[in-house]
C-alpha positions as CSV (number, residue, x, y, z in Angstrom):
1,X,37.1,-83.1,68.3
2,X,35.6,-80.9,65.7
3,X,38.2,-79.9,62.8
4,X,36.2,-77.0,62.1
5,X,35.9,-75.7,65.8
6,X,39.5,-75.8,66.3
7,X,40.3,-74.5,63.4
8,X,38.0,-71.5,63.8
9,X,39.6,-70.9,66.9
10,X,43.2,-70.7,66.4
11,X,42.5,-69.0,62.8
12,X,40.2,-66.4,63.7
13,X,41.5,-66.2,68.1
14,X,44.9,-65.7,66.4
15,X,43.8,-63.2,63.9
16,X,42.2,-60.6,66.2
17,X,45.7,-61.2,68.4
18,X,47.8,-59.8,65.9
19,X,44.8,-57.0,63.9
20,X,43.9,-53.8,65.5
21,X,41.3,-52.8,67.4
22,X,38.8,-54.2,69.5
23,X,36.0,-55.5,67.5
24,X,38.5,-57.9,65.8
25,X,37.6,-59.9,69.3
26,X,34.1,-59.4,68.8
27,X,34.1,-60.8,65.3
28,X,37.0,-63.6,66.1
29,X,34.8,-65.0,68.9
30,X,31.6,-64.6,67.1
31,X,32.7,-66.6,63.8
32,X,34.1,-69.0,66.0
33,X,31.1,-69.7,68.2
34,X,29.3,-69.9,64.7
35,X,31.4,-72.0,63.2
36,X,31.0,-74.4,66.1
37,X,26.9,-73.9,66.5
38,X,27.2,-74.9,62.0
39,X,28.6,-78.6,63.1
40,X,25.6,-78.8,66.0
41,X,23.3,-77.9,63.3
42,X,24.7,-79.8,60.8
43,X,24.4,-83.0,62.9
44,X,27.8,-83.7,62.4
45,X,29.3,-83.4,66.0
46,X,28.1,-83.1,69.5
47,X,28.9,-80.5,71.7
48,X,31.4,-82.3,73.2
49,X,33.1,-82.4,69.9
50,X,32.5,-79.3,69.3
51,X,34.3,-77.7,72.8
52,X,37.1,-80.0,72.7
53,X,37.6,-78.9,69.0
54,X,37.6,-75.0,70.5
55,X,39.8,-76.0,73.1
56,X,42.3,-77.7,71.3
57,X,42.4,-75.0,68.7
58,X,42.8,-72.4,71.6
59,X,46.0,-74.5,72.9
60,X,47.5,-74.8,69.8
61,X,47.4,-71.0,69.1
62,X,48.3,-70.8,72.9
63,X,51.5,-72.7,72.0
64,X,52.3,-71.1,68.7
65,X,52.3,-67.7,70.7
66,X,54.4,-69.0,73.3
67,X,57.3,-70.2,70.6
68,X,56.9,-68.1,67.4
69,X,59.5,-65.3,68.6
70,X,62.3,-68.2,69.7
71,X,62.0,-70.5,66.8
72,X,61.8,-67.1,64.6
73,X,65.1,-66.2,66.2
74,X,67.0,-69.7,65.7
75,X,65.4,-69.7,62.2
76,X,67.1,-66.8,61.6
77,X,70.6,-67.5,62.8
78,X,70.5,-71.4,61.3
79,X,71.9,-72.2,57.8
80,X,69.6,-73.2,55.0
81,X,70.4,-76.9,55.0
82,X,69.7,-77.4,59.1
83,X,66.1,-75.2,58.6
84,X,65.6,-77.8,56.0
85,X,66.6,-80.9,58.3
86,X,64.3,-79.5,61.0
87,X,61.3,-79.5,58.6
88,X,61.9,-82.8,57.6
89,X,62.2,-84.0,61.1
90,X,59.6,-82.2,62.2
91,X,57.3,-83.9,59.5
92,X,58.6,-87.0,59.7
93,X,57.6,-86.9,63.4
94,X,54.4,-85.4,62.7
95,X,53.5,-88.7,60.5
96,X,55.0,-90.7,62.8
97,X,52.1,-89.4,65.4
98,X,49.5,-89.6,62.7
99,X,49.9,-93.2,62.4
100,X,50.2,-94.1,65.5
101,X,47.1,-92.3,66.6
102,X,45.2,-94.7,63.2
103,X,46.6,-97.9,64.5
104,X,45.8,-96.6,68.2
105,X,42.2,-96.8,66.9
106,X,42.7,-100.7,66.0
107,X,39.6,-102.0,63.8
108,X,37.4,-98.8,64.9
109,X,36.2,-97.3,62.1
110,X,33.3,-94.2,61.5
111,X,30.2,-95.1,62.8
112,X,27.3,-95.1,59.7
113,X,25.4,-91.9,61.4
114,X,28.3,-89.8,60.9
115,X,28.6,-90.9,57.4
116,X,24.8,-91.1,56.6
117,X,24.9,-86.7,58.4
118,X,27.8,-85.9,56.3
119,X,26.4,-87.2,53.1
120,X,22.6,-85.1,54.0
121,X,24.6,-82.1,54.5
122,X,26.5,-82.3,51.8
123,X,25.0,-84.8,49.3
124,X,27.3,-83.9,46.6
125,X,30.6,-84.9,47.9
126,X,32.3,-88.0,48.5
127,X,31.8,-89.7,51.5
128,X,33.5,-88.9,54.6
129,X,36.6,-90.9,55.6
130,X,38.3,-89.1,57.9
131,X,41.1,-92.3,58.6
132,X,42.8,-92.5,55.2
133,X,46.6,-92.0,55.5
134,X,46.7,-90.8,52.2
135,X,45.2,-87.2,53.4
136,X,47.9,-87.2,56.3
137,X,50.2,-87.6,53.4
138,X,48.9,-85.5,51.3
139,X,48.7,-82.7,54.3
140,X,51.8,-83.0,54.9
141,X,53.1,-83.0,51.6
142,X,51.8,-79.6,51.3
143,X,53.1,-78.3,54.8
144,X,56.6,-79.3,53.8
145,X,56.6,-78.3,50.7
146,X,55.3,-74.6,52.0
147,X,58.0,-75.2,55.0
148,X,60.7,-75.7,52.8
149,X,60.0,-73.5,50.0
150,X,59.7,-70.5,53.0
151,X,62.6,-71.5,54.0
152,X,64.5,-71.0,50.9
153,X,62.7,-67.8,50.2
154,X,63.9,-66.3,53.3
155,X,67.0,-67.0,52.9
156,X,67.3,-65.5,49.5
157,X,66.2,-62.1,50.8
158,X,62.3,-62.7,50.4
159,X,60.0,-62.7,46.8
160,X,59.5,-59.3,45.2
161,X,57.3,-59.7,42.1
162,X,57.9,-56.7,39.6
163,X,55.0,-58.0,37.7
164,X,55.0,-54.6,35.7
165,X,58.4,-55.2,34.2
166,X,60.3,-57.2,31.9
167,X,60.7,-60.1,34.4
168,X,57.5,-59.9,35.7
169,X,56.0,-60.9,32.5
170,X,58.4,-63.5,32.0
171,X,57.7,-64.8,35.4
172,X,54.3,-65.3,34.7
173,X,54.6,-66.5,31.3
174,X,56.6,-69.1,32.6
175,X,55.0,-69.9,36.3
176,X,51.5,-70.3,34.7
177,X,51.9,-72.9,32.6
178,X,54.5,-74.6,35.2
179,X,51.3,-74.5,37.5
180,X,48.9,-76.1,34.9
181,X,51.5,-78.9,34.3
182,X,52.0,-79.4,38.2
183,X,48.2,-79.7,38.7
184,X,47.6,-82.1,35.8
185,X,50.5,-83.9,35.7
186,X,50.0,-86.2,39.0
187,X,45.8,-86.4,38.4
188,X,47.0,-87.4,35.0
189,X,49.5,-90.1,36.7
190,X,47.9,-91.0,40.1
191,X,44.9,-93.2,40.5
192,X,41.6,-91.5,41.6
């Protein structure tokens, strides 16, 4: 399935569920058709790809509706450590499905047209290879680092920035060069 159909369609779909008014439908639906038409145009998926992509995002935000209030609830009534254990589980499991699905796919690998469309769209970037376990890792890397940081944050009473005050500034004369070294640190360190 199209990426970028389903995630068109849970982004925008579950933005216009939670804004006001009734053009935020309008709009969701229309820049998620569009985003959908882009990949036809694009020759990068068919329209099957393309409607599988929109339904799959539509269950996901389906299912995110359905649970967001109960897991908000036990999130809020579980200690720090077990919202930490369930992230890690949660991920673990979550690359446990990502490579099954790869070795599912045994010695398939992407067929040259999709690479050869990619590339004219986009001639500029590296070629496509949408099978490497490292961007699974690297996804979810990202998600439990978010997860668990969230996590902490709520349970410390949420972040208030008084960037106008004493330790505002200190805040930010320490966070940004912690954020240059955390950026160039591991591309200084990690192969390309």
């Amino acid at each position: 399935p199209s990426g970028h159909s389903q995630n068109a369609a849970t982004f925008w779909l579950g933005l216009a569920w939670i804004g006001p008014g009734k053009r935020r439908w309008l709009l969701a639906v229309l820049l998620t058709l569009l985003i959908g038409f882009s990949r036809l145009y694009l020759g990068v998926h068919s329209i099957a790809d393309v409607t599988a992509g929109w339904l799959l995002g539509a269950l996901v935000l389906w299912i995110y509706l359905r649970i967001e209030i109960p897991v908000a609830r036990w999130l809020a009534r579980t200690s720090l450590g077990a919202q930490w254990l369930a992230i890690s589980i949660f991920v673990a499991l979550l690359l446990l499905f990502g490579v099954a699905a790869r070795l599912s796919l045994g010695a398939w690998s992407v067929p040259a047209e999709w690479v050869a469309n990619a590339a004219r769209a986009n001639p500029a970037a590296r070629p496509i290879a949408p099978l490497r376990l490292r961007d699974t890792l690297f996804s979810l890397g990202a998600f439990w680092g978010l997860a668990m940081g969230g996590a902490w944050l709520a349970a410390q009473g949420s972040y208030r920035a008084w960037f106008f005050q004493a330790e505002g500034g200190i805040r930010y004369l320490i966070g940004v060069p912690g954020l240059v070294i955390l950026g160039l640190v591991p591309y200084l360190l990690l192969p390309h």
